[in-house]
mmCIF file as Biopython writes it, N, C-alpha, C and O atoms, coordinates in Angstrom:
data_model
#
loop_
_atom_site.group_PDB
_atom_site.id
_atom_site.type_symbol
_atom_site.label_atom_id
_atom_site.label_alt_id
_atom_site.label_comp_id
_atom_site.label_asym_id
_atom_site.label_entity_id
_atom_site.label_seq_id
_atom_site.pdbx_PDB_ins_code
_atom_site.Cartn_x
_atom_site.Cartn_y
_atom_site.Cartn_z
_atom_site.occupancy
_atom_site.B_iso_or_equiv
_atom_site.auth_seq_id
_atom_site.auth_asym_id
_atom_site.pdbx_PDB_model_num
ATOM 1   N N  . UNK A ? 1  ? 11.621  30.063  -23.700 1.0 0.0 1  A 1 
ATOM 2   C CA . UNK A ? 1  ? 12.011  28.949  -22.862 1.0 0.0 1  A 1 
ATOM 3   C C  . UNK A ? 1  ? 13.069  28.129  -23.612 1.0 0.0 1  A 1 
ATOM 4   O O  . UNK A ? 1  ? 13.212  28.192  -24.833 1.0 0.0 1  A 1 
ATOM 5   N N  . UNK A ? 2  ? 13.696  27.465  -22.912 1.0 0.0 2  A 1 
ATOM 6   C CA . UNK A ? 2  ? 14.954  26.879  -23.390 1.0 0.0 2  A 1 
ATOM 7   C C  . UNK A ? 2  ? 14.431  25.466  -24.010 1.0 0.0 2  A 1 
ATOM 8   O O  . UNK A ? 2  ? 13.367  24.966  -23.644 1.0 0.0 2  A 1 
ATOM 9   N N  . UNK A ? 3  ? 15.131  24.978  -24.810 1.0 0.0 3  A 1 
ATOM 10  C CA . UNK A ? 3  ? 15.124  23.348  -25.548 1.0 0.0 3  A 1 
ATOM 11  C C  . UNK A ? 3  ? 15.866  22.828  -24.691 1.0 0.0 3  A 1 
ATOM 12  O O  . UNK A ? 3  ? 16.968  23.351  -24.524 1.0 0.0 3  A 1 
ATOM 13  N N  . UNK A ? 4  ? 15.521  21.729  -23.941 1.0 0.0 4  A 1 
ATOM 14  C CA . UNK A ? 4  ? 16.919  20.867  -23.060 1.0 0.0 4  A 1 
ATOM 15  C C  . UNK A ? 4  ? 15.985  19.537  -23.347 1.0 0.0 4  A 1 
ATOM 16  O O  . UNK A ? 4  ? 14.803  19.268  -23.565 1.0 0.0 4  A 1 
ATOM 17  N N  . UNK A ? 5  ? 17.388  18.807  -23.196 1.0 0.0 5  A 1 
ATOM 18  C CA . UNK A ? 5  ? 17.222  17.006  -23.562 1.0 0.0 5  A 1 
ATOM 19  C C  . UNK A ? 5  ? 16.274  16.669  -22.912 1.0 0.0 5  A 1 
ATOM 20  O O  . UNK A ? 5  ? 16.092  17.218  -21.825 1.0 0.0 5  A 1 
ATOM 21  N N  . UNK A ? 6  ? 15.361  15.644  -23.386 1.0 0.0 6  A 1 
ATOM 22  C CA . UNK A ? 6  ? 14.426  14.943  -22.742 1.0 0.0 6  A 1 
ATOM 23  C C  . UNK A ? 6  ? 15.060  13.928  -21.632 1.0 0.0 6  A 1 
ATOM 24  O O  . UNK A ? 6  ? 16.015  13.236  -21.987 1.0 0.0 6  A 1 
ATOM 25  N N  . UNK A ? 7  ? 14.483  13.798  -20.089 1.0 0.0 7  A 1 
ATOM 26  C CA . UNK A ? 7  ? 14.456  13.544  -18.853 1.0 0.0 7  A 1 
ATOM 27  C C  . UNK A ? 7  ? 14.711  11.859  -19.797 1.0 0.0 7  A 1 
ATOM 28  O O  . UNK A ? 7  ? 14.149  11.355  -20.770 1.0 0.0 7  A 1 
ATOM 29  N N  . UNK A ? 8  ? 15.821  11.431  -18.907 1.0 0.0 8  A 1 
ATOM 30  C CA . UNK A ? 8  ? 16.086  10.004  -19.045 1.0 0.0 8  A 1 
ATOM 31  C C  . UNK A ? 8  ? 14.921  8.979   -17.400 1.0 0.0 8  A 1 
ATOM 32  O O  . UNK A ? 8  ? 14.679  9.678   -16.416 1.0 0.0 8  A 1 
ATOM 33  N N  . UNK A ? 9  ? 14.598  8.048   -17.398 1.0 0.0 9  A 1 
ATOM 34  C CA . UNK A ? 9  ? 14.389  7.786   -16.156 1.0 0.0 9  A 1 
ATOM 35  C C  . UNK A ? 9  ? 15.224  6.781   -15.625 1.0 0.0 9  A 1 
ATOM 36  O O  . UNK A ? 9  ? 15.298  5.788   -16.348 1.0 0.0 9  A 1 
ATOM 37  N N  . UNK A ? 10 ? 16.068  6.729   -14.267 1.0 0.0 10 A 1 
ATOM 38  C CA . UNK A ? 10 ? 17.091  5.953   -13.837 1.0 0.0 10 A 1 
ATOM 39  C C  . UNK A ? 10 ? 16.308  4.364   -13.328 1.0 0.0 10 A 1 
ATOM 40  O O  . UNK A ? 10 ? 17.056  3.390   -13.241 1.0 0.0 10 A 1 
ATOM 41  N N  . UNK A ? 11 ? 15.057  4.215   -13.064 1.0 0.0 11 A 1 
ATOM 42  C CA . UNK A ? 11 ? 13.846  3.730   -12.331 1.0 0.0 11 A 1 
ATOM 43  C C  . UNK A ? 11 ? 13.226  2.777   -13.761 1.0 0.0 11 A 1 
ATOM 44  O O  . UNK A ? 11 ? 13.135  3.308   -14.868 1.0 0.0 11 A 1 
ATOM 45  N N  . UNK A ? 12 ? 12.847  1.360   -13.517 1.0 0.0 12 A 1 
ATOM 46  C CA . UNK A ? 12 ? 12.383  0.879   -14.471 1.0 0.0 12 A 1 
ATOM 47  C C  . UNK A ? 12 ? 10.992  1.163   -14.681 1.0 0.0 12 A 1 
ATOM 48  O O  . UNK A ? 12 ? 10.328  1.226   -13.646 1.0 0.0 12 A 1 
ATOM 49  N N  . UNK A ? 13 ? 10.314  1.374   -15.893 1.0 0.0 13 A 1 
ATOM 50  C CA . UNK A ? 13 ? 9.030   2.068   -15.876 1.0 0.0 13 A 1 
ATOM 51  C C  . UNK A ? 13 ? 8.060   0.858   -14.729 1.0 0.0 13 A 1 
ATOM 52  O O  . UNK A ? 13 ? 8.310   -0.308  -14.425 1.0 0.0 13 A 1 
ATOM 53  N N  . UNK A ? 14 ? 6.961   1.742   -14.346 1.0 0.0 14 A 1 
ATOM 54  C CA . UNK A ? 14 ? 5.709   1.132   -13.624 1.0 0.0 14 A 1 
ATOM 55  C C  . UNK A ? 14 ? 5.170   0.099   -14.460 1.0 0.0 14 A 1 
ATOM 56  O O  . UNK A ? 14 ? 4.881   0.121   -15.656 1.0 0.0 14 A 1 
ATOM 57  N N  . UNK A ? 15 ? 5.070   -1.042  -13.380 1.0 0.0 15 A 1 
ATOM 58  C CA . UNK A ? 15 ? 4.098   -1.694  -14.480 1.0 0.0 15 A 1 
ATOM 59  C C  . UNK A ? 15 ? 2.522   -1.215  -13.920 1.0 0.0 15 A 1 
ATOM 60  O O  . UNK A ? 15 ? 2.391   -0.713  -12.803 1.0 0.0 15 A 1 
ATOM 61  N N  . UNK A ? 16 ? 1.524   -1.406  -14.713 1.0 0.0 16 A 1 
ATOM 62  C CA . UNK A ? 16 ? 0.479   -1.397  -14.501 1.0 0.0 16 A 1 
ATOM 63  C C  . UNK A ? 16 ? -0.480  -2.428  -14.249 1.0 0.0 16 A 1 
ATOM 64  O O  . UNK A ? 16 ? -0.204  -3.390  -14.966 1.0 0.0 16 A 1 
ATOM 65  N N  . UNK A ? 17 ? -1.354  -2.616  -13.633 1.0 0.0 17 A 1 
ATOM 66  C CA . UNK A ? 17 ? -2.357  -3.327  -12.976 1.0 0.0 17 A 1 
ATOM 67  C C  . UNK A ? 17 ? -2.548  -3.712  -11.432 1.0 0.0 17 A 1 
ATOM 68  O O  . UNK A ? 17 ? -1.856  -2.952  -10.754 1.0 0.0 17 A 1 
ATOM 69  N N  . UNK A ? 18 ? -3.191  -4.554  -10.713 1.0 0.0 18 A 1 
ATOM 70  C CA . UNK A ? 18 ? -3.285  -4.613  -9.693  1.0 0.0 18 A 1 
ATOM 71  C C  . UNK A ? 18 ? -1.858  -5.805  -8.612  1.0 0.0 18 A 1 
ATOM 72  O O  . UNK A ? 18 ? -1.307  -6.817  -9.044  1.0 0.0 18 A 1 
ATOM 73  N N  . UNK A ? 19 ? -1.712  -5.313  -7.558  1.0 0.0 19 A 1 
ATOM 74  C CA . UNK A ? 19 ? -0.329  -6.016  -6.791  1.0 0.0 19 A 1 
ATOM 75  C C  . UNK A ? 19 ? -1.481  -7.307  -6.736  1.0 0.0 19 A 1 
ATOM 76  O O  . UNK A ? 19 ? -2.666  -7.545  -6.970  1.0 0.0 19 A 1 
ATOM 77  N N  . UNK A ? 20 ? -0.125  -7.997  -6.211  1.0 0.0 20 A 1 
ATOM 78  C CA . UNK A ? 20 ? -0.912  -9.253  -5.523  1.0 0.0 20 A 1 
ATOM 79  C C  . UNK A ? 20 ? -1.208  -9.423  -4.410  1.0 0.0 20 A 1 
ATOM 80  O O  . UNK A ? 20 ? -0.267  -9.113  -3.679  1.0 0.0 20 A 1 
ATOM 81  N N  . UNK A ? 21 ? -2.279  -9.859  -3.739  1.0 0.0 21 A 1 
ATOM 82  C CA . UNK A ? 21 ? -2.841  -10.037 -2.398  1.0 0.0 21 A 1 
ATOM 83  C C  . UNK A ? 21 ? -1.987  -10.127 -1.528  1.0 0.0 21 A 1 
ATOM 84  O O  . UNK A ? 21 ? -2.216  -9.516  -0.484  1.0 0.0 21 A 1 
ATOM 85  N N  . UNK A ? 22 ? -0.861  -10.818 -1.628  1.0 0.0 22 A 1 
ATOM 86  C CA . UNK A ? 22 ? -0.007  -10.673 -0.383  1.0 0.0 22 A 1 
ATOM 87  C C  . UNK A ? 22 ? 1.096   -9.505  -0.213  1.0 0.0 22 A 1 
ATOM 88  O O  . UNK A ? 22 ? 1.672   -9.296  0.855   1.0 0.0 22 A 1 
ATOM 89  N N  . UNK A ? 23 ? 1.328   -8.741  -1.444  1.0 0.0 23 A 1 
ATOM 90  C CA . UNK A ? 23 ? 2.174   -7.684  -1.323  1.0 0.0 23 A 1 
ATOM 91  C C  . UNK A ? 23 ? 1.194   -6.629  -0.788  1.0 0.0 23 A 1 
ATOM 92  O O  . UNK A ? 23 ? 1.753   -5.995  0.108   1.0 0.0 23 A 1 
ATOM 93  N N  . UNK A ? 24 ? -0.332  -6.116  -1.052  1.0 0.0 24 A 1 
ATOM 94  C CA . UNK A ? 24 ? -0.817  -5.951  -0.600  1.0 0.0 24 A 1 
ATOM 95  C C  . UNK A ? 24 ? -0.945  -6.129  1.202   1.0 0.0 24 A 1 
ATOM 96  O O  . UNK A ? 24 ? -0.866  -5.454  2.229   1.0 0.0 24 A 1 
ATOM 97  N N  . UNK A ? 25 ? -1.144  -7.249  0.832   1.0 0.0 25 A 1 
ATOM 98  C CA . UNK A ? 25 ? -1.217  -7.610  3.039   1.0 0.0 25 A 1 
ATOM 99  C C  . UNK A ? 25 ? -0.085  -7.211  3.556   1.0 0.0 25 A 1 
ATOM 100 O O  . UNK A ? 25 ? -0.253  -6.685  4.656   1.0 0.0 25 A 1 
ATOM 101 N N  . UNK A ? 26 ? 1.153   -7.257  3.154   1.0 0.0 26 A 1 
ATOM 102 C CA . UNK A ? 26 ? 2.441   -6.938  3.901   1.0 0.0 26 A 1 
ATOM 103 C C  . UNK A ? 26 ? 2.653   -6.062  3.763   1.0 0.0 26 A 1 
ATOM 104 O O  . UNK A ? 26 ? 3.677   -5.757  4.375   1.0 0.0 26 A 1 
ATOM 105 N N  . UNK A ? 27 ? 1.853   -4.583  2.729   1.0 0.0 27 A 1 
ATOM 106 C CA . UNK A ? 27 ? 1.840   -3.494  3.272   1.0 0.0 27 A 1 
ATOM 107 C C  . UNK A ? 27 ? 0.717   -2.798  4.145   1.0 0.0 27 A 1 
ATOM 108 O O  . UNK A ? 27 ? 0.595   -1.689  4.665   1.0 0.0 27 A 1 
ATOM 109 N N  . UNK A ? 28 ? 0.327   -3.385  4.108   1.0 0.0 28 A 1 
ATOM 110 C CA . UNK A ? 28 ? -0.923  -2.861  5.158   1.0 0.0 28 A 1 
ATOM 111 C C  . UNK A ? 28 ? -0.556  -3.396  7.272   1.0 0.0 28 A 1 
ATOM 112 O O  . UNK A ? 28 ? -0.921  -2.891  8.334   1.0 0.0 28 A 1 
ATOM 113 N N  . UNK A ? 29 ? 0.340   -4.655  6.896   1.0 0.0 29 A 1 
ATOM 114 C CA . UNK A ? 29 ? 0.244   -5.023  7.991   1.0 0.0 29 A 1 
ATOM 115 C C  . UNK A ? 29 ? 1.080   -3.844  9.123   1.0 0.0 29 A 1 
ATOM 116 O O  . UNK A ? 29 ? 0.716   -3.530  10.257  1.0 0.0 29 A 1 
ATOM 117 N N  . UNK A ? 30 ? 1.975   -3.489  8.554   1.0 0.0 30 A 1 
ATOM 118 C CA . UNK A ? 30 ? 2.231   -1.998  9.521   1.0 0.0 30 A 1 
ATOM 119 C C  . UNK A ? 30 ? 1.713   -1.323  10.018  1.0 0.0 30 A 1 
ATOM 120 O O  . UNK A ? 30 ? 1.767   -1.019  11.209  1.0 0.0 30 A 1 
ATOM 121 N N  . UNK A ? 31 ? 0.980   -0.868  9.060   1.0 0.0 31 A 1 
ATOM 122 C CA . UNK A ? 31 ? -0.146  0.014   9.763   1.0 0.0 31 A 1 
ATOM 123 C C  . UNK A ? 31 ? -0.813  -0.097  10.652  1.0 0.0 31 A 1 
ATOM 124 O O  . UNK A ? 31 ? -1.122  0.763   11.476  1.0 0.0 31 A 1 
ATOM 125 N N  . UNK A ? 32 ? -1.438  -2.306  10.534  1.0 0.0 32 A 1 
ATOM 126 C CA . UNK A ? 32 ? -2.143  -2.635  11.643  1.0 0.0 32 A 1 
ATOM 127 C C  . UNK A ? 32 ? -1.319  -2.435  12.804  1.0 0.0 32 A 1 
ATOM 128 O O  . UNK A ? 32 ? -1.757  -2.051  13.889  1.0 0.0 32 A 1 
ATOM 129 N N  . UNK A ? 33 ? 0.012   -2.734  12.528  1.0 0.0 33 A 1 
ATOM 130 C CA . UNK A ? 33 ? 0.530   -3.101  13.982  1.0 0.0 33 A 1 
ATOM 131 C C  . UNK A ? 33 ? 0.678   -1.251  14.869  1.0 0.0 33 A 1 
ATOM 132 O O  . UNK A ? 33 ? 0.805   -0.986  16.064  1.0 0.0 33 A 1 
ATOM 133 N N  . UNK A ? 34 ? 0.596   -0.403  13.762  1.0 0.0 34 A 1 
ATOM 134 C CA . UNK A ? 34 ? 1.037   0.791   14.601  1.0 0.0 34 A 1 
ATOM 135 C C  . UNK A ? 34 ? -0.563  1.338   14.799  1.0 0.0 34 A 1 
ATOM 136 O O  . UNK A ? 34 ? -0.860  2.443   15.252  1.0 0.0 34 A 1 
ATOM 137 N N  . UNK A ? 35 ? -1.342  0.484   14.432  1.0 0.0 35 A 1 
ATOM 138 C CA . UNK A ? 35 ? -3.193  1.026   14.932  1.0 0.0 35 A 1 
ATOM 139 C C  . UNK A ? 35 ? -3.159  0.283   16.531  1.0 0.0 35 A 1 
ATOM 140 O O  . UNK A ? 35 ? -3.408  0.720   17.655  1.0 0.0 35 A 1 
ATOM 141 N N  . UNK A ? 36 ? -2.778  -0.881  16.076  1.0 0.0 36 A 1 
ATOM 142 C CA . UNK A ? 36 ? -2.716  -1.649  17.574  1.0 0.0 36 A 1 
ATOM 143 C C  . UNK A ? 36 ? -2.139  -0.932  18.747  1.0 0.0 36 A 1 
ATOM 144 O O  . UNK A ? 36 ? -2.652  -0.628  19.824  1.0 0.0 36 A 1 
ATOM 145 N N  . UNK A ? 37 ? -0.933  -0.739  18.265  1.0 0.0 37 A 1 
ATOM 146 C CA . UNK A ? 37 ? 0.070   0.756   19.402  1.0 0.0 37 A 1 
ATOM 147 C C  . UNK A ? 37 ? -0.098  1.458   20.155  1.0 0.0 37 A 1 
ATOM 148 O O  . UNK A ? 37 ? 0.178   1.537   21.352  1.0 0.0 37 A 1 
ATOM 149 N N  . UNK A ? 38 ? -0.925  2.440   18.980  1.0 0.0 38 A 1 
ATOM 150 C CA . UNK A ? 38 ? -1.790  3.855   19.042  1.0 0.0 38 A 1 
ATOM 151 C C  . UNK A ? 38 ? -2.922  3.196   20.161  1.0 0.0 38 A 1 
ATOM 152 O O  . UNK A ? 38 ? -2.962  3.347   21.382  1.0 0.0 38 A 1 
ATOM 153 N N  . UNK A ? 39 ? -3.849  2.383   19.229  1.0 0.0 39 A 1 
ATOM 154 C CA . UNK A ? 39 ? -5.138  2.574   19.841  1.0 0.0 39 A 1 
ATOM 155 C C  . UNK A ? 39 ? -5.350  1.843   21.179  1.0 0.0 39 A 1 
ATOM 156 O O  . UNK A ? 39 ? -6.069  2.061   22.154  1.0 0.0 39 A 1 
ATOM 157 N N  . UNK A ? 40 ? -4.409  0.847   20.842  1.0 0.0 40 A 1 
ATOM 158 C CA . UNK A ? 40 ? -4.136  -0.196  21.897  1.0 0.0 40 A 1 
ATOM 159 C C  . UNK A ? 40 ? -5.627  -0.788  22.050  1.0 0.0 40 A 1 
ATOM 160 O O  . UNK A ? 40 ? -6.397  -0.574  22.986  1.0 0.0 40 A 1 
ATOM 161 N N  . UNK A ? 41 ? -5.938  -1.884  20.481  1.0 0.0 41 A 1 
ATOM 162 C CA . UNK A ? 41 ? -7.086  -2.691  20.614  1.0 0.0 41 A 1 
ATOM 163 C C  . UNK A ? 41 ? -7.145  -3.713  19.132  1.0 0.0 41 A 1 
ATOM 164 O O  . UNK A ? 41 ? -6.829  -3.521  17.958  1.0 0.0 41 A 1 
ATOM 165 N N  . UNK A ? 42 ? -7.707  -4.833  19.878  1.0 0.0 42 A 1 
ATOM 166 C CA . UNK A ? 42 ? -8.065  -5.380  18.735  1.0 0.0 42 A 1 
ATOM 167 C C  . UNK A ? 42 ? -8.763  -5.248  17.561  1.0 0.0 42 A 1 
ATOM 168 O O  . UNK A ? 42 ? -8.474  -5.576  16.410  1.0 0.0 42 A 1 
ATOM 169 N N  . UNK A ? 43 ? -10.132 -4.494  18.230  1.0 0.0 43 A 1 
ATOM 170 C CA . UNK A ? 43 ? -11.241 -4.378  16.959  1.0 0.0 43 A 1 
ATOM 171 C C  . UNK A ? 43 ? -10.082 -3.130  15.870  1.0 0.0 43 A 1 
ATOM 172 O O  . UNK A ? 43 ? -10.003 -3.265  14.649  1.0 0.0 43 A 1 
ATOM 173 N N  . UNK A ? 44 ? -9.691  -2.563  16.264  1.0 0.0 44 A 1 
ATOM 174 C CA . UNK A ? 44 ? -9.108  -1.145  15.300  1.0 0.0 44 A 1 
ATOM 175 C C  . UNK A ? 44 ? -8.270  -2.505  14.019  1.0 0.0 44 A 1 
ATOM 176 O O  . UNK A ? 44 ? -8.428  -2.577  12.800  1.0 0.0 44 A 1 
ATOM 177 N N  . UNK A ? 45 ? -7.493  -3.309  14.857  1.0 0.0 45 A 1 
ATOM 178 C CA . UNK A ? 45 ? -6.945  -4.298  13.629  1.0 0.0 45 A 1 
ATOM 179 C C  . UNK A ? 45 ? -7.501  -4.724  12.759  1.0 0.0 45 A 1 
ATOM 180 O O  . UNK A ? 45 ? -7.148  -4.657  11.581  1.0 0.0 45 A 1 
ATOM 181 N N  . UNK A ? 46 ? -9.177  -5.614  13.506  1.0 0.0 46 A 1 
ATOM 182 C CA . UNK A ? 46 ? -9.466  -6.546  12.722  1.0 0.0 46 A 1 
ATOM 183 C C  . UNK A ? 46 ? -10.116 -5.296  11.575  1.0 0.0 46 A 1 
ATOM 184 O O  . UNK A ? 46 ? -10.172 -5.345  10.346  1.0 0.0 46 A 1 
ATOM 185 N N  . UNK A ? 47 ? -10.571 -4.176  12.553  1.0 0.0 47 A 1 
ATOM 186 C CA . UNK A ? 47 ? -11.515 -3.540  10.974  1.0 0.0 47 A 1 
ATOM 187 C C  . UNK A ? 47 ? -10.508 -2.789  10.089  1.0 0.0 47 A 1 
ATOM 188 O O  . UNK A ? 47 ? -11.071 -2.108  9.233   1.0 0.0 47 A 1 
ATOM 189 N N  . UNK A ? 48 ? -9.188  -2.736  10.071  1.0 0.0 48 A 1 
ATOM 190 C CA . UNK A ? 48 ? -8.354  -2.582  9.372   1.0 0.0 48 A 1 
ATOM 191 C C  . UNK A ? 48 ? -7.855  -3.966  8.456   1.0 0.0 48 A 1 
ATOM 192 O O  . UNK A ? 48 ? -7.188  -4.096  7.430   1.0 0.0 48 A 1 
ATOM 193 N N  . UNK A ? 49 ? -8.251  -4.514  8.994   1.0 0.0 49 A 1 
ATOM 194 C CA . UNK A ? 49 ? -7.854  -6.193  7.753   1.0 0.0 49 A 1 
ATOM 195 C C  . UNK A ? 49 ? -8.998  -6.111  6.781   1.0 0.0 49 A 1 
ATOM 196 O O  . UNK A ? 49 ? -8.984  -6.405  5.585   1.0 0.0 49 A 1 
ATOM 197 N N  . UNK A ? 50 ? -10.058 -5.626  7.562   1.0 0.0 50 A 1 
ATOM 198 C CA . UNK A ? 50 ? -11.531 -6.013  6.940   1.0 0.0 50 A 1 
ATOM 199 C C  . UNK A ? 50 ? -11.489 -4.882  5.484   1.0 0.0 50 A 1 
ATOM 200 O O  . UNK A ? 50 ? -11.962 -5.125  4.373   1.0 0.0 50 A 1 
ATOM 201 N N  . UNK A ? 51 ? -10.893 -3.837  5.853   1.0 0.0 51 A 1 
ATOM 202 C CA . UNK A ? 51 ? -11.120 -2.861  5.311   1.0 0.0 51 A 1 
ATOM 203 C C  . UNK A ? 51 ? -10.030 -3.477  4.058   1.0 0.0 51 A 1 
ATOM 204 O O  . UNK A ? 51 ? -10.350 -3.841  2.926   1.0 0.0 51 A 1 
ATOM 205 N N  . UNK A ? 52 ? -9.098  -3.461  4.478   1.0 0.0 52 A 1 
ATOM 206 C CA . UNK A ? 52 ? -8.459  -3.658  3.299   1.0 0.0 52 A 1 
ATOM 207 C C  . UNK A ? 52 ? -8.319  -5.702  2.743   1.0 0.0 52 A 1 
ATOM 208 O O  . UNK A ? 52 ? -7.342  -6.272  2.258   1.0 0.0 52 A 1 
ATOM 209 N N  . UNK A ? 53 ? -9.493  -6.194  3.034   1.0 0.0 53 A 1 
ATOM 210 C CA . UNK A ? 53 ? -10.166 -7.277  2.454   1.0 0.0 53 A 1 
ATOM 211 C C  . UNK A ? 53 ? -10.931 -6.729  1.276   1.0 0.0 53 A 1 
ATOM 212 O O  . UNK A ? 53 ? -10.863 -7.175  0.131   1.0 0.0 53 A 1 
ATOM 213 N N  . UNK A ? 54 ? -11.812 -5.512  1.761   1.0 0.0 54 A 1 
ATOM 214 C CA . UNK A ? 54 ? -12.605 -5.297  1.124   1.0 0.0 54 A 1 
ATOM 215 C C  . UNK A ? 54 ? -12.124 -4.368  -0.125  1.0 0.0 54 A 1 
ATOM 216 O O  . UNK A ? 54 ? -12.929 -4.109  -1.019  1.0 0.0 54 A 1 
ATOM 217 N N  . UNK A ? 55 ? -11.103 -3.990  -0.152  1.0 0.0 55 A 1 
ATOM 218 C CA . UNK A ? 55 ? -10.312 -2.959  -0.795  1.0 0.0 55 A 1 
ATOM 219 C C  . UNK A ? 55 ? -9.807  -4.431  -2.274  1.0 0.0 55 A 1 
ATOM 220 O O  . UNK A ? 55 ? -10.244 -4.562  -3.418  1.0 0.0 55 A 1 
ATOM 221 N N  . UNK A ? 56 ? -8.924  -5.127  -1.618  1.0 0.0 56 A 1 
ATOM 222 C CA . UNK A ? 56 ? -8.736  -6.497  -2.274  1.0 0.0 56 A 1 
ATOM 223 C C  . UNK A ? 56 ? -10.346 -7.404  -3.065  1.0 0.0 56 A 1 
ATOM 224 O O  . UNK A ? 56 ? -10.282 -7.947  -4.168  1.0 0.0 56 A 1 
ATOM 225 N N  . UNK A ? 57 ? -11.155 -7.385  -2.533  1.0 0.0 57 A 1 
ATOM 226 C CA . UNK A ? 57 ? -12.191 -7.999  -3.313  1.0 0.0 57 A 1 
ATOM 227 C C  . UNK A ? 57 ? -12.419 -8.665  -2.669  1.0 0.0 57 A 1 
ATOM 228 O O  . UNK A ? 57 ? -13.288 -9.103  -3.424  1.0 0.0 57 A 1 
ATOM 229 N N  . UNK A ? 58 ? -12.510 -9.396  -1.699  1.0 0.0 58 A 1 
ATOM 230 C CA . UNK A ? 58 ? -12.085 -10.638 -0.334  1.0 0.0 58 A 1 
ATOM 231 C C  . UNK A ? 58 ? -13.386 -10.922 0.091   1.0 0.0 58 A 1 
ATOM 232 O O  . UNK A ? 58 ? -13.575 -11.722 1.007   1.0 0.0 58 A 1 
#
């Protein structure tokens, strides 16, 4: 196998630990809105908030 240069990364490394609650919520809220769409209902939202309350620690 060949020797070739070690992979530079263009991307600043990951940080590690947990997002914050609201970057969290503003990715999830898509989803609610395309459950709402789909399912065309409230409860599918709220137990999608709930769910990811509970995912958060909430």
């Amino acid at each position: 196998m060949a020797h070739t240069a070690p992979r530079r990364t263009t991307f600043a490394p990951r940080r590690t630990g947990r997002r914050h609650p609201l970057v969290a919520t503003l990715m999830a809220l898509p989803l609610a809105a395309l459950l709402l769409l789909v399912f065309d209902g409230w409860e599918t939202v709220a137990t999608q908030a709930s769910s990811v309350g509970a995912m958060l620690g909430r």
